[in-house]
VMD Tcl script that draws the C-alpha trace (Angstrom):
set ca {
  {0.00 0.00 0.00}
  {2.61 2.50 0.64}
  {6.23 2.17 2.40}
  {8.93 4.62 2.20}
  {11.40 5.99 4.04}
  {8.86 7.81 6.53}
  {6.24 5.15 7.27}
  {5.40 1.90 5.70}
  {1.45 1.54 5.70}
  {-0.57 -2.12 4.78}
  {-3.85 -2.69 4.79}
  {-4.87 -5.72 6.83}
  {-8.53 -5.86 6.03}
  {-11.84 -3.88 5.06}
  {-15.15 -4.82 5.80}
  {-18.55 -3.25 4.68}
  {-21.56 -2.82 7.50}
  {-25.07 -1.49 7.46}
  {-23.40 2.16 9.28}
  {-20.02 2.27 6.77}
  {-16.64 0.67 5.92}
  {-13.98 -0.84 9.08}
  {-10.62 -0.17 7.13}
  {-7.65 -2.18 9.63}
  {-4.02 -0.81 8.34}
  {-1.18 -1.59 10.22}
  {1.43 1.53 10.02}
  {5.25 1.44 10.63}
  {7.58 4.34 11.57}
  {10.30 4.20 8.91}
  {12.49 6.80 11.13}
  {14.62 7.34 14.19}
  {12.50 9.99 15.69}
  {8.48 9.65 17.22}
  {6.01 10.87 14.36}
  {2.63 11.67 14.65}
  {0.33 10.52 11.13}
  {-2.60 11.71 10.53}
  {-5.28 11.81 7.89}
  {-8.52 13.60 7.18}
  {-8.12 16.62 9.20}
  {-8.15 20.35 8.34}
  {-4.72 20.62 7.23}
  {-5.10 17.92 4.52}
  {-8.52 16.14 3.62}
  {-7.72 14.00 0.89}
  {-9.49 10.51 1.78}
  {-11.80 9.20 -1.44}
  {-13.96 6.11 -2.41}
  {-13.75 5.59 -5.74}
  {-13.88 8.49 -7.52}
  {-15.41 10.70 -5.04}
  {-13.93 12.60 -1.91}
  {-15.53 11.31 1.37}
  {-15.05 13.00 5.07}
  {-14.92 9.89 7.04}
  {-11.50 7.99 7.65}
  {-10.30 10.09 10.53}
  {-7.01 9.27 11.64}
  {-4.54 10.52 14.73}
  {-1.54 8.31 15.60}
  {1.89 8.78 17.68}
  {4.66 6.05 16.88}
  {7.92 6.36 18.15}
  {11.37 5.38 16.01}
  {10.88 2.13 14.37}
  {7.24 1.56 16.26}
  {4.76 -0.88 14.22}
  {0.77 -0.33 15.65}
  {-2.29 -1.33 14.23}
  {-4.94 1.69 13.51}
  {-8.59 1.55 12.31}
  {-10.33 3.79 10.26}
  {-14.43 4.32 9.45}
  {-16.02 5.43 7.16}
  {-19.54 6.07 7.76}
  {-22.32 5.47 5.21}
  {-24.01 8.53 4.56}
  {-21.53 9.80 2.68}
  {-21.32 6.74 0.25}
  {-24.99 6.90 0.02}
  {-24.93 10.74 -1.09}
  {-22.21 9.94 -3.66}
  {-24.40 7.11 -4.85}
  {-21.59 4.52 -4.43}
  {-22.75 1.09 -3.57}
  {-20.15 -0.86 -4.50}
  {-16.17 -0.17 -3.24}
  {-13.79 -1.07 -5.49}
  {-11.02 1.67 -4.20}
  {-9.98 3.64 -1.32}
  {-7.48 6.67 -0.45}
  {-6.14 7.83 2.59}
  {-4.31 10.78 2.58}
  {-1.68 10.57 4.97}
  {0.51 12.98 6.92}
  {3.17 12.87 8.97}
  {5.36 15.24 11.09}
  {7.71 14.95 13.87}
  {5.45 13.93 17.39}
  {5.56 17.04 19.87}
  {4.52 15.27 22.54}
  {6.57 16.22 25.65}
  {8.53 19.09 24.21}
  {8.64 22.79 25.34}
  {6.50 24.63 23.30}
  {9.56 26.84 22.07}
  {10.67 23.24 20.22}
  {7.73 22.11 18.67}
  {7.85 20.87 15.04}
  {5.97 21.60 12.28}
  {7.74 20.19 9.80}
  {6.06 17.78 7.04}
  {8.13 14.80 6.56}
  {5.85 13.36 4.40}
  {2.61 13.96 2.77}
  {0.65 11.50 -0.09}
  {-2.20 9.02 -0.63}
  {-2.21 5.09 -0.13}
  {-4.56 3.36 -2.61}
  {-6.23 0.34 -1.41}
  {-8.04 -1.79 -3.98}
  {-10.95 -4.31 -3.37}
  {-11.77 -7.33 -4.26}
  {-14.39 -5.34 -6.71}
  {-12.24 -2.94 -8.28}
  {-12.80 -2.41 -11.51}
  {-11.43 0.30 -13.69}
  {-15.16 1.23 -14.77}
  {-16.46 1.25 -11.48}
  {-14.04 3.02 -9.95}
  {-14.42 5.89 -12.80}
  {-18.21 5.92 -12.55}
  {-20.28 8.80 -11.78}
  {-22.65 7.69 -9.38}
  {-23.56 11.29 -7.58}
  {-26.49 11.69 -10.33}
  {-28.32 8.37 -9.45}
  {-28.14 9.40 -6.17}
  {-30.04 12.13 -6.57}
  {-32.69 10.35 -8.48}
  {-33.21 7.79 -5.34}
  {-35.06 10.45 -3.22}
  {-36.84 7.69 -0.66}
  {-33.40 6.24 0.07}
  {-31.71 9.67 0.56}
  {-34.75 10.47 2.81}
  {-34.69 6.93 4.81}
  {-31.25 6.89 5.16}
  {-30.14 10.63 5.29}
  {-33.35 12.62 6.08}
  {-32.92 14.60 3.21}
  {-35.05 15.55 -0.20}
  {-34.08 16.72 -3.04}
  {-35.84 19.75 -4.45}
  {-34.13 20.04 -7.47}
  {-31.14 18.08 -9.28}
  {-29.63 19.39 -12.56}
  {-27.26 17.16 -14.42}
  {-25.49 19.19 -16.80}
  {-22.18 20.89 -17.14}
  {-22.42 24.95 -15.71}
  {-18.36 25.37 -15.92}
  {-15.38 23.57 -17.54}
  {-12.35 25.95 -17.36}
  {-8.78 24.76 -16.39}
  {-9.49 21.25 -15.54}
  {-12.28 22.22 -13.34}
  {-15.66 21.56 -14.06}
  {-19.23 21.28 -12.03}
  {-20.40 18.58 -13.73}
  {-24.09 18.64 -11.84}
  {-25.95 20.91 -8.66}
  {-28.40 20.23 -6.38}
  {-30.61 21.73 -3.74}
  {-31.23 19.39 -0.40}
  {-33.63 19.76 2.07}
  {-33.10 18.28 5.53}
  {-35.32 16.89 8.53}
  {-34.00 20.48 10.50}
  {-35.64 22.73 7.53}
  {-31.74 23.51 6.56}
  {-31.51 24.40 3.04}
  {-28.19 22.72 1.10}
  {-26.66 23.86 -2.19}
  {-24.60 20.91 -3.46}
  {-22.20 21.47 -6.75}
  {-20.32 18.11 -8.34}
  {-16.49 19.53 -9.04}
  {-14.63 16.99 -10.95}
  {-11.13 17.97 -10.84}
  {-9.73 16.62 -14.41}
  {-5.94 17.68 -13.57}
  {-2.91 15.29 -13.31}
  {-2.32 17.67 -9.37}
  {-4.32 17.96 -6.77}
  {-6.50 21.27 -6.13}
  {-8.21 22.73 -3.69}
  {-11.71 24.36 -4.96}
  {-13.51 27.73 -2.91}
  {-16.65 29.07 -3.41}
  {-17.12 32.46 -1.77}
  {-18.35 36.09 -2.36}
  {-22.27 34.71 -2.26}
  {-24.99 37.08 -3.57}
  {-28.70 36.60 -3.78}
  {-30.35 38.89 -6.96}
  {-27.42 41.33 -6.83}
  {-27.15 41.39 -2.88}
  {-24.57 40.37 -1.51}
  {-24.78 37.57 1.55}
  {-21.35 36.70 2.44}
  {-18.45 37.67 1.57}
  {-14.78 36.00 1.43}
  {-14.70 32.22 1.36}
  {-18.12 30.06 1.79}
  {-17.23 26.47 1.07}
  {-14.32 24.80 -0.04}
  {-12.76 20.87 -0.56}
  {-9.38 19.33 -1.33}
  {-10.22 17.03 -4.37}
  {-7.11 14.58 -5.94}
  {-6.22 14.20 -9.58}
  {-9.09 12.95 -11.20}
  {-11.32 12.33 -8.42}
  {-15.22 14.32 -7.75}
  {-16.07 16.16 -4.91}
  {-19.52 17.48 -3.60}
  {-19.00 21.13 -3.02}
  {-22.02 22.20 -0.32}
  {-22.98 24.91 1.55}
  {-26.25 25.50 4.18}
  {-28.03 28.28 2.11}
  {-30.45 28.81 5.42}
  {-27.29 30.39 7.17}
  {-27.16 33.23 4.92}
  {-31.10 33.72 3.78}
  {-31.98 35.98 7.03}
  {-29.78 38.64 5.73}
  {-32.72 38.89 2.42}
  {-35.78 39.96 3.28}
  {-38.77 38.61 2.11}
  {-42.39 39.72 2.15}
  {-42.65 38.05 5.71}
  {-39.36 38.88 7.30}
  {-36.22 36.69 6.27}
  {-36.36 35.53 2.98}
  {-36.63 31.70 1.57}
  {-35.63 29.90 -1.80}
  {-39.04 31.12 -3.29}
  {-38.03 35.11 -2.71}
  {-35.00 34.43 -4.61}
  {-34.40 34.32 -8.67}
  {-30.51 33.28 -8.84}
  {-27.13 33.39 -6.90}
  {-23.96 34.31 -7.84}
  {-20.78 33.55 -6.45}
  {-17.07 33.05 -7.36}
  {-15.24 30.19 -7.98}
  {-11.65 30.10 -7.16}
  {-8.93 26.78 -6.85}
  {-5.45 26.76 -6.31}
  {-2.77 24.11 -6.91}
  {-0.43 22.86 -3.83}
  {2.12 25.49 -4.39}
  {-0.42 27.66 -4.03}
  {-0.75 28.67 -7.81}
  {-3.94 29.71 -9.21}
  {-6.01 27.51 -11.19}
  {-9.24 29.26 -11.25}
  {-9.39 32.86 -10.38}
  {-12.59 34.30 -9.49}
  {-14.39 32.93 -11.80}
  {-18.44 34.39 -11.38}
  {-21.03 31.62 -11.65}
  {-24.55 32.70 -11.46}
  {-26.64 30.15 -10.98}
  {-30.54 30.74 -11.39}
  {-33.64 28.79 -9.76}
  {-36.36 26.95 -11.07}
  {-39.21 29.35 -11.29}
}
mol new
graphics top color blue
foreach p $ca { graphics top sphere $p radius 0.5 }
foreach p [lrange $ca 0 end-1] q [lrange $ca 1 end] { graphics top cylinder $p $q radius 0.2 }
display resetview
């Protein structure tokens, strides 16, 4: 799965239940000093199943030199079901590792990265085609699954390309309802580059007026993989007014925002790029 001259990482099993996946690795410190690895946190979300990005797969382990420990990982389901994946044929953690700070003075801590990548783990199902299927769209045409399972409807579903520029396109959107009355705007970014990206949506505005500004919602998505971009539209819909107070979807004709996506180095991919993106009347 991977080993070099950080940490060797193999994959012992992975098993599929009714709440998710039970991934069992079994990670080795390659080095003479304690490390900490991690994966799926805020500094680098990079875990996918197939081809889409996925949130579970939460990972935080100290090894000291030359250490060997087994760590588990879930992944819970409703993420699969929302990507519409049903059957796993691969998985990738993104790992990273840094020197362990446990114990130290705070005037020595480390922040060095001494290593930073994804392990692929293949199934007994993969299969090239399955892997590279777009399942998000028949997803969103199972609305009493997505309701039993996720307490969530889908009030509208568009499967068509709104932006290709770069390597970055949104290949579908949808609005989501859930059980709490919480209004979701999901957008399907494929990221069609051999590098990895991370994608932004910000500067929101509602009919010309604008609702927040700076950064809204953003993912890390790998070369060639899909994620679901999504933001909670009923955060920013009391700043509108409606006839009756704070405004809902039916007060609204279209938002705008910008898209923006850098590289790792920090290079521009997409700069402010305005997407306006109207309702269903």
């Amino acid at each position: 799965m991977l080993d070099n001259e950080v940490i060797a990482v193999k994959a012992i099993s992975v098993s599929a239940g009714l709440n998710g996946l039970d991934i069992s690795l079994e990670i080795t410190n390659n080095t003479d000093q304690a490390i900490t690895v991690t994966a799926e946190t805020l500094g680098y979300a990079a875990n996918y199943v197939n081809r889409y990005m996925i949130n579970g797969g939460y990972l935080n382990v100290s090894l000291s030199a030359a250490e060997t420990s087994a760590c588990d990982l879930f992944i819970g389901i409703d993420d699969l079901v929302l990507s519409g994946i049903q059957k796993v044929g691969e998985i990738g953690i993104g790992f990273s590792v840094s020197p362990d700070n446990s114990g130290r003075e705070s005037a020595d801590y480390s922040f060095d990265n001494l290593y930073r990548g994804i392990a692929v783990i293949k199934t007994s199902l993969y299969d090239e085609a399955l892997v590279a299927e777009k399942t998000f769209s028949s997803a969103m045409k199972s609305n009493e699954v997505l309701f039993d399972r996720l307490g969530v409807e889908v009030e509208r579903f568009a499967d068509q390309t709104v932006f290709d520029q770069n390597g970055i396109t949104i290949l579908s959107d949808a609005i989501l309802k859930n059980e709490a009355g919480d209004t979701l705007l999901v957008f399907e970014v494929a990221n069609n580059n051999s590098s990895p990206v991370q994608v932004f949506l910000g500067n929101l505005s509602a009919d010309g007026s604008e609702l927040y500004s700076g950064a809204w919602a953003g993912e890390y998505i790998a070369p060639g993989k899909i994620a679901l971009v999504s933001a909670n539209l009923s955060t920013v819909l009391g700043s509108v007014a409606g006839e009756d107070g704070a405004a809902t979807l039916d007060d609204i004709k279209e938002f705008s925002f910008l898209l923006n996506a850098i590289d790792e180095s920090e290079n521009v991919v997409i700069g402010g790029a305005e997407i306006t993106y109207a309702l269903p009347a």
